[in-house]
C-alpha positions in Angstrom: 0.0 0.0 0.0 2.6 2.5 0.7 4.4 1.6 -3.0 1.7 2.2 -4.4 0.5 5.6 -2.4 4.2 6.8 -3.0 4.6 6.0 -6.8 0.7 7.8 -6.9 2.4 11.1 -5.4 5.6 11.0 -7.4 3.0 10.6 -10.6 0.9 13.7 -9.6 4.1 15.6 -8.7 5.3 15.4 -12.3 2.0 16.3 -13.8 1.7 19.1 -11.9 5.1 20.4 -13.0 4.2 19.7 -16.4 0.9 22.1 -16.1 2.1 24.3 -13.9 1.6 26.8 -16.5 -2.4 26.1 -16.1 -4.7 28.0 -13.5 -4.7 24.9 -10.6 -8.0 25.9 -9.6 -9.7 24.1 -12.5 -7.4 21.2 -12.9 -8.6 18.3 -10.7 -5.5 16.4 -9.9 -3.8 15.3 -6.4 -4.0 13.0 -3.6 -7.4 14.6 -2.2 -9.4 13.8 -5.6 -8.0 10.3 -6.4 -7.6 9.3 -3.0 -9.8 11.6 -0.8 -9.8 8.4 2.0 -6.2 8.4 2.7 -6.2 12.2 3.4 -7.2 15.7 1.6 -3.6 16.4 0.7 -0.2 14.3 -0.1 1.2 15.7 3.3 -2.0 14.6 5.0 -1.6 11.1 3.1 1.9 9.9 4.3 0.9 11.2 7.6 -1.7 8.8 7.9 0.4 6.2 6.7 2.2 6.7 9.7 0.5 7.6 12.4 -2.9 6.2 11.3 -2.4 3.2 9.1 -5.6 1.5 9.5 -6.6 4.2 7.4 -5.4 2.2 4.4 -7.3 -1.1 5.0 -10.4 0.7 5.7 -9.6 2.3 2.2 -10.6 -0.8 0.6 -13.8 -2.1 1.4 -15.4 1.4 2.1 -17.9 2.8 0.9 -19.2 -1.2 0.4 -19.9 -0.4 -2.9 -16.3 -0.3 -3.9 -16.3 -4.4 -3.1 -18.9 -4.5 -6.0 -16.0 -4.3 -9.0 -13.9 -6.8 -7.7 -16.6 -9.1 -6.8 -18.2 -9.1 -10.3 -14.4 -9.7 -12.2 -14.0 -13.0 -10.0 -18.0 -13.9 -10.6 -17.1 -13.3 -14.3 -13.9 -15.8 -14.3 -15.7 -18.3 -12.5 -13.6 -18.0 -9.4 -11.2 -19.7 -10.8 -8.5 -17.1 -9.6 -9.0 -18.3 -6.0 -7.4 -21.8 -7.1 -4.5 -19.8 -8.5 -2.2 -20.0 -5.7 0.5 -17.3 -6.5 -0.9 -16.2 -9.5 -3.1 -14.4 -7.5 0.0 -12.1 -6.4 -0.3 -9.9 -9.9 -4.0 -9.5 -9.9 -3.2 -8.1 -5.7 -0.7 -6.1 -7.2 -2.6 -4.2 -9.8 -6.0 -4.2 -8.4 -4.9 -2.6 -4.8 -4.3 1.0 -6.3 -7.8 1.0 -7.6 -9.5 -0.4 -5.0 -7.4 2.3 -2.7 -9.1 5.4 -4.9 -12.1 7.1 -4.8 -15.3 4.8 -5.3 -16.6 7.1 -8.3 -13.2 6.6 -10.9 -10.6 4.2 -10.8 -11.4 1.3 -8.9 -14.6 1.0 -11.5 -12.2 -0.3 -14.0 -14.0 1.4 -16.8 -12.6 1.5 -20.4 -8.5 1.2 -20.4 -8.2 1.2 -17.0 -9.0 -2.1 -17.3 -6.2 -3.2 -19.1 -4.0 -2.8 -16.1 -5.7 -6.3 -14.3 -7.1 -8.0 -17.7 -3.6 -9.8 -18.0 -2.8 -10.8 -14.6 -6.8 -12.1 -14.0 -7.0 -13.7 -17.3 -3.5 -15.9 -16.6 -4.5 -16.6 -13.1 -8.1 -17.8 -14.5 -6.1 -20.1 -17.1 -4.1 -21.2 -14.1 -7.1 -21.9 -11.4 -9.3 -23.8 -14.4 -6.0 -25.9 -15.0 -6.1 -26.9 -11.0 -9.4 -27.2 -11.2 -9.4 -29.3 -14.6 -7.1 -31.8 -13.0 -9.1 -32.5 -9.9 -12.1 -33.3 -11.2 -11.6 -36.1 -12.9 -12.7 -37.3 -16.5 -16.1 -37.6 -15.7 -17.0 -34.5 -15.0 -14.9 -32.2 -17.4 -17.2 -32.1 -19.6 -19.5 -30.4 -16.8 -16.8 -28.3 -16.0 -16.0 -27.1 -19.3 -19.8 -26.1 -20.0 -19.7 -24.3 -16.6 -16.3 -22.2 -18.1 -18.2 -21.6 -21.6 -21.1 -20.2 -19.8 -19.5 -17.9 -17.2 -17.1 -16.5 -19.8 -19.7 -15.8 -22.4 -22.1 -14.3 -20.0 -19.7 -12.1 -19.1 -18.9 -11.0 -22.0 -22.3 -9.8 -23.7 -23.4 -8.7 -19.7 -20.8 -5.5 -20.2 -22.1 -4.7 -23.5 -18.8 -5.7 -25.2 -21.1 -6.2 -28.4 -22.7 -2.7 -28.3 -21.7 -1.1 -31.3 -22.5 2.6 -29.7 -19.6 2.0 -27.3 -16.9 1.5 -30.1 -17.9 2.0 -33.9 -16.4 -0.7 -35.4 -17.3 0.6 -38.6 -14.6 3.2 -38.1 -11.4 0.5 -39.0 -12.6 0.7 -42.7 -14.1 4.6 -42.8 -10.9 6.0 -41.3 -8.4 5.0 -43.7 -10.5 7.3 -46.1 -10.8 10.1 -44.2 -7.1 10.9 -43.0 -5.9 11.9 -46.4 -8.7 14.8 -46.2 -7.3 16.3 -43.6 -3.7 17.9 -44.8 -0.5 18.1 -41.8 -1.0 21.7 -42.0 -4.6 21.7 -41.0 -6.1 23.5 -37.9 -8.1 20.3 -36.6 -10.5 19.9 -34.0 -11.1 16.2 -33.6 -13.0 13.5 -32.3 -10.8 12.1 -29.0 -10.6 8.9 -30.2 -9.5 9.5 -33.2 -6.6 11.9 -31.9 -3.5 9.9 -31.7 -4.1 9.9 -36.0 -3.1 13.2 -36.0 -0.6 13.9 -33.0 2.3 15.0 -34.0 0.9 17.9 -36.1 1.2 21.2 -34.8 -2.9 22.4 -34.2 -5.0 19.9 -32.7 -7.3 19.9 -30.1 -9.9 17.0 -28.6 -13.6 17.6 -28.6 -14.2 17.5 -25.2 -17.4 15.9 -23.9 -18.7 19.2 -21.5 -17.7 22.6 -21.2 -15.6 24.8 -19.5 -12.7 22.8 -20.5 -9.2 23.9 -19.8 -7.3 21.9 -22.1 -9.6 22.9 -25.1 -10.5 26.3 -24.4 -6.6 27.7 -23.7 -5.1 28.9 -26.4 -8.5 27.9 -28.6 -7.5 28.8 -32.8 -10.2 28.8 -35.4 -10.2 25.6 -37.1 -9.9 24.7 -41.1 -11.8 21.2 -40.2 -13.4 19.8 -37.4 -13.9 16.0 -37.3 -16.8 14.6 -35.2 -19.1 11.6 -34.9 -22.7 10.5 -33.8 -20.9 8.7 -30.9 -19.2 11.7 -29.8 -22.7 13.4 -30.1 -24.4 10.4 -27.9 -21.8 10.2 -25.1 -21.4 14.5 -24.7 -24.0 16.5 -22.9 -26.2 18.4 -25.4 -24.9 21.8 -24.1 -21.6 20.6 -25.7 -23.4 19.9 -29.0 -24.9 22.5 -29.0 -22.2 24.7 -28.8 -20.2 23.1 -31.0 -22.5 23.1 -33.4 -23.8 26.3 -33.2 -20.8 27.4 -33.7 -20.1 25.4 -37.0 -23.1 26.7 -38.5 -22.7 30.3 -37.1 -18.8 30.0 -39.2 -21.0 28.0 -42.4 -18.3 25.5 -42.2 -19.4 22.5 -45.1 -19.7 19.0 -44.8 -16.7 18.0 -47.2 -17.3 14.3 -45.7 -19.9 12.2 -44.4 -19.7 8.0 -43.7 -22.1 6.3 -41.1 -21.3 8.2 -38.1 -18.3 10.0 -38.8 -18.3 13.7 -40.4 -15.8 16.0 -41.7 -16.8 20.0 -41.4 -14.6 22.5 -43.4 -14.8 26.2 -43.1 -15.3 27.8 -46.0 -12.2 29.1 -48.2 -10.1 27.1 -46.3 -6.9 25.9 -49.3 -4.3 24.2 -47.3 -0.7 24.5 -49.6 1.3 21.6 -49.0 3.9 21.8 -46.6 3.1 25.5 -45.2 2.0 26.2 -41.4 -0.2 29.7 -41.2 -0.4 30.9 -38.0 -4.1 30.3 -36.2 -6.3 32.5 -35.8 -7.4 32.8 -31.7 -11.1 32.6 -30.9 -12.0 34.0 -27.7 -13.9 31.9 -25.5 -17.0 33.4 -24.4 -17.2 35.8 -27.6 -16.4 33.6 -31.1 -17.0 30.3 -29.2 
């Protein structure tokens, strides 16, 4: 536990250095959000670690809602984990710094932040339906491997890992299309998950999902295309669609491309020249957006 606290404040030491440029007051980030049971500040953290440390056992099991997560990853690998032995060391490992956090973020093991357990529970699962495998005898692994095909699969569809709202799959063959629309010197607004397509050029910003957002309203430029889809439309609050698209119409920008969910607005005029970089144009928040 106190790895794990320590490498947590060495983490949100460095990211505060990195945006200490940024008004603090708007950037939530520190020991106090993430983990407001150990202590409201870093200081306040280590202290208990010292002086209090049942603090930190407490930490995991309250609120009881917090036991939910880790509860319904064992249901869904059939508790075979339990008959890892030592394979259950990793899953310890990785799990204890979400289980540690707040009850509303990490600990949830929502979108990648599950990839930080799905290794170490899906080797121990292999491991503990081995042991289990070899125990039971011939006669009854065919009972046993129904039990495995039905706990895995229900799994599976219970978290909606088929709902095509929650990733587009369509996207793998639109996408390839799209990118040689948008030229390297391009001002681009873009839809977050299709960022890291176009990180290393010089103007990009994310569409965030709600506004007032720091990182997309500092230093805000006019955009020559912004790239957004349905999805980004379902999961954002309609105050951010609307003012994103209020403003898209109030600037005419065109639809230059349009595929299932996925649309490419271009102001009007706009005729990047290969290989040149004009300077943005700022938009003031609160006046031209």
């Amino acid at each position: 536990m106190a790895g794990s606290l320590l490498l947590a404040l060495f983490e949100f030491s460095l990211i505060r250095w990195i945006r200490s440029g940024l008004p603090a007051a708007r950037i939530k980030m520190g020991t106090g959000y993430f983990f407001p049971a150990l202590g409201g500040s870093s200081e306040e953290a280590l202290w208990n670690l010292v002086h209090k440390p049942w603090v930190y056992p407490a930490a995991l099991v309250f609120p009881l809602e917090k036991l939910w997560p880790a509860l319904q990853n064992l249901l869904f690998s059939g508790l075979f984990p339990l008959l890892s032995g030592a394979a259950l060391l990793p899953i310890y490992c990785t799990w204890l710094p979400h289980q540690l956090g707040n009850h509303f973020n990490y600990h949830r093991l929502l979108g990648y932040y599950s990839g930080f357990i799905l290794g170490p529970i899906f080797v121990a699962t292999v491991v503990g339906a081995t042991a289990a495998w070899t125990r039971v005898g011939p006669k009854k692994t065919r009972l046993l491997a129904a039990y495995i095909l039905f706990v895995v699969s229900f799994g599976l569809f219970s978290i909606g890992a088929y709902n095509t709202k929650l990733m587009p799959s369509v996207w793998k063959t639109i996408v390839p299309k799209l990118i040689p629309l948008i030229p390297p010197e391009s001002k681009l607004w873009c839809e977050g998950y299709l960022t890291p397509h176009f990180a290393l050029r010089r103007y990009i910003k994310y569409l965030p999902n709600s506004f007032p957002n720091q990182l997309f309203e500092d230093d805000l430029y006019m955009p020559d295309q912004v790239l957004l889809s349905e999805y980004w439309m379902r999961i954002s609050e309609p105050a951010a669609v609307a003012r994103v698209m209020g403003f898209l119409r109030r600037e005419k920008f065109e639809i230059v491309f349009q595929e299932k969910d996925l649309i490419l607005f271009q102001r009007p005029g706009v005729a990047p020249l290969k290989g040149s970089l004009r300077p943005a144009a700022a938009l003031a928040v609160g006046v031209d957006f």
